[in-house]
N, C-alpha and C positions, 0 to 999 in steps of 0.2 A: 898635456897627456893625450893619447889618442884614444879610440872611444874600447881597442880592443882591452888597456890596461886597465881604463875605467871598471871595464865590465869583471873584468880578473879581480882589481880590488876588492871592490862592490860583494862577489862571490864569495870570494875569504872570507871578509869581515860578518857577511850572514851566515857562512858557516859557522864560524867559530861561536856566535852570537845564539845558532842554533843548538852547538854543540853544549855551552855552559848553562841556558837554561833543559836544556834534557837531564845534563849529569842533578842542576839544581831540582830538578822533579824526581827523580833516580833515590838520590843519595838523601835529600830532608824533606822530602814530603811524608815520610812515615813514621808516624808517634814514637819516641824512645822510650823502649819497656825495661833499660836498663844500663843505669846511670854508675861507673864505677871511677874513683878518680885517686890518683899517690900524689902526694906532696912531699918534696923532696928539703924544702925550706928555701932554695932558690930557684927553681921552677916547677912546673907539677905537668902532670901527665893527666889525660881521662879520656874511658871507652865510654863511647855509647853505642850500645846495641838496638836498631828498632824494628819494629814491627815487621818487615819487608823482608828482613833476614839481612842485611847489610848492618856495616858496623863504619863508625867514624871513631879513628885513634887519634888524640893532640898531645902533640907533647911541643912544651911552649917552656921559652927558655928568659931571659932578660932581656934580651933586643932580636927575639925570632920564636917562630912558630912554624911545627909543619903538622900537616893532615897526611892520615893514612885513610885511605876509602877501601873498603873491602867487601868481603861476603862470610857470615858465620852460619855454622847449624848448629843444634842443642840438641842433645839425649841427655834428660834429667837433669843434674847439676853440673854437666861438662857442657863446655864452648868449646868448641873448636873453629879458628880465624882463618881464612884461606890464603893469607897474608900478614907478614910483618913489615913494621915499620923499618926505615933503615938508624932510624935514630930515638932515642928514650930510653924509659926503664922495661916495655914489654919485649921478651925478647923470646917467648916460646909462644908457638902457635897453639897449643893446649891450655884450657885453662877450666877451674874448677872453683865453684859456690862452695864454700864452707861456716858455717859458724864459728866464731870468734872472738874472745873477749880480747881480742890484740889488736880490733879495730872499732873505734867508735861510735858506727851505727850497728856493731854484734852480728856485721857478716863481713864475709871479706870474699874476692875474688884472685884466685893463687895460681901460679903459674906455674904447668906440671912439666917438671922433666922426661928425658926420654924414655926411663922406667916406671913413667905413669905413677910417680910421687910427687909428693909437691916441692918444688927446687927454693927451699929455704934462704938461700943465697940472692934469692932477685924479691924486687920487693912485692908486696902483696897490696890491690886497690881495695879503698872503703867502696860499700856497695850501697847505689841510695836508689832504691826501685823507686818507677815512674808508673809503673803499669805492670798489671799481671803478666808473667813471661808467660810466653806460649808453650 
């Protein structure tokens, strides 16, 4: 190889090397102040929202899993995601804290439709805080 490919390779590979320890400083270095997760019986879904105002969504399946990395804000007991996954159970960028005896830690996280109701038809995440929301 001559030394100008070398130096090309070399370039890439610490960019990129650069690039995923930034996203990894970015995206999980900030405590999650809230843990919400669906179980479906054969894969399950879960948001974490942390500290930073970013959010990580999984939805993991039997032989796969993807990450959604995002950005949320909160007024009161609304989140709003600045992005969806392309695949799982979250499918509305609104979503809303409610109490609940229909989830098993007596909160739940529900996902509001376009007239700012909660769209009963898509499932609703148990809520297990981490840390005081901001």
């Amino acid at each position: 190889m001559t030394k100008q490919v070398k130096y090309c390779v070399l370039l890439a590979v610490s960019l990129i090397a650069i690039g995923a320890l930034y996203q990894a400083e970015w995206f999980g270095a900030s405590p999650v102040v809230l843990f919400a997760s669906y179980d479906s019986g054969v894969g399950g879904s879960w948001l974490e929202l942390r500290a930073n105002g970013t959010f990580d969504y999984t939805s993991a399946g039997l032989f796969s899993e993807t990450v959604t990395h995002g950005h949320y804000t909160q007024a009161d007991s609304l989140i709003r995601l600045d992005r969806l996954p392309k695949n799982g159970v979250l499918r509305r960028n609104n979503l809303v804290v409610r109490t609940s005896p229909a989830f098993e830690t007596g909160q739940g996280l529900w996902q509001l439709g376009p007239t700012g109701r909660v769209d009963t038809t898509l499932p609703g995440f148990n809520i297990f805080r981490t840390a005081p929301v901001k």
